[in-house]
C-alpha positions as CSV (number, residue, x, y, z in Angstrom):
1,X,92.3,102.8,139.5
2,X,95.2,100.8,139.6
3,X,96.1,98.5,136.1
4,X,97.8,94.7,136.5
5,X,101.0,95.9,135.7
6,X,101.1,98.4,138.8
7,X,99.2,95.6,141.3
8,X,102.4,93.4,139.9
9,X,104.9,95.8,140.7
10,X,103.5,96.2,144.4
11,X,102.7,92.3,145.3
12,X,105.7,90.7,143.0
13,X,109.1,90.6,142.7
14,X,110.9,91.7,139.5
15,X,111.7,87.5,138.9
16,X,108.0,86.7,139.3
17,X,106.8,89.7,137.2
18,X,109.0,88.4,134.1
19,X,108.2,84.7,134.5
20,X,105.1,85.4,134.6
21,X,104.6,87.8,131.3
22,X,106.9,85.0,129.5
23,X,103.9,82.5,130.2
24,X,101.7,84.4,128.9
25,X,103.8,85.0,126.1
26,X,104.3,81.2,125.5
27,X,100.0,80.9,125.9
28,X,99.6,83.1,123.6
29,X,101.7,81.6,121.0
30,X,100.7,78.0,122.0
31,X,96.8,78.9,121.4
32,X,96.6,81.5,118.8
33,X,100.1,80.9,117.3
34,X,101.2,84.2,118.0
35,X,103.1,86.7,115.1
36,X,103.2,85.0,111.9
37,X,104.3,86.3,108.7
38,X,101.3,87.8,106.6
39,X,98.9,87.2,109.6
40,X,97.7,90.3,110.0
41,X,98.9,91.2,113.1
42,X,102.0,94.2,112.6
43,X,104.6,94.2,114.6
44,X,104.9,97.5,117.2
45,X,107.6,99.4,115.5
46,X,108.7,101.7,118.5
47,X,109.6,105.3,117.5
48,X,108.4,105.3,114.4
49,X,105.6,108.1,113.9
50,X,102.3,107.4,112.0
51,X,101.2,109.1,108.7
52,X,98.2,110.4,108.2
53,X,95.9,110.5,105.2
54,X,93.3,112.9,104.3
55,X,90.7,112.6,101.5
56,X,89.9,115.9,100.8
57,X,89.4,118.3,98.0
58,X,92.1,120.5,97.0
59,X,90.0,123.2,98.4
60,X,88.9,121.6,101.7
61,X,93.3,120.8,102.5
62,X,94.1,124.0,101.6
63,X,91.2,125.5,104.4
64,X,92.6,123.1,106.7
65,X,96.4,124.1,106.2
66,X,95.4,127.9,106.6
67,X,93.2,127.5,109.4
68,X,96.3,126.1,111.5
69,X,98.8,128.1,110.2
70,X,96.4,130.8,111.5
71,X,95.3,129.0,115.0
72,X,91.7,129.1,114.1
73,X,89.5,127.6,117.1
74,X,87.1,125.5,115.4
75,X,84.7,125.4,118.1
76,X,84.6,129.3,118.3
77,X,83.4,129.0,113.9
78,X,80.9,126.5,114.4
79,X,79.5,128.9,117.8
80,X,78.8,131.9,116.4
């Protein structure tokens, strides 16, 4: 299974690849006005690494903190 960017790569040149992407760039903003300030859509923040959240009990984080401290396999608990 091959994605656009690789079928790009193999039937374009580098110029082409680029000018292309930048119209679709400029489409984008032209019809849907593209990244605005308080629009909703976040900017991709490279290298930054997500946080998560969990909404737990007190009781249910502190099972979850031991059981990979411990290397529990899940799958194996719910088995047997």
């Amino acid at each position: 299974m091959k994605t656009n960017d690789d079928l790009m790569k193999e039937l374009l040149t580098p110029e082409e690849c680029a000018e292309i992407k930048a119209d679709v760039a400029a489409e984008i903003v032209r019809v849907r006005g593209g990244l605005r300030e308080n629009s909703g859509r976040k900017a991709i923040v490279t290298g930054k690494i997500l946080k998560f959240t969990k909404r737990l009990t007190e009781e249910e984080a502190r099972f979850i903190d031991y059981a990979r401290e411990h290397h529990i396999n899940y799958d194996d608990l719910m088995e047997g």
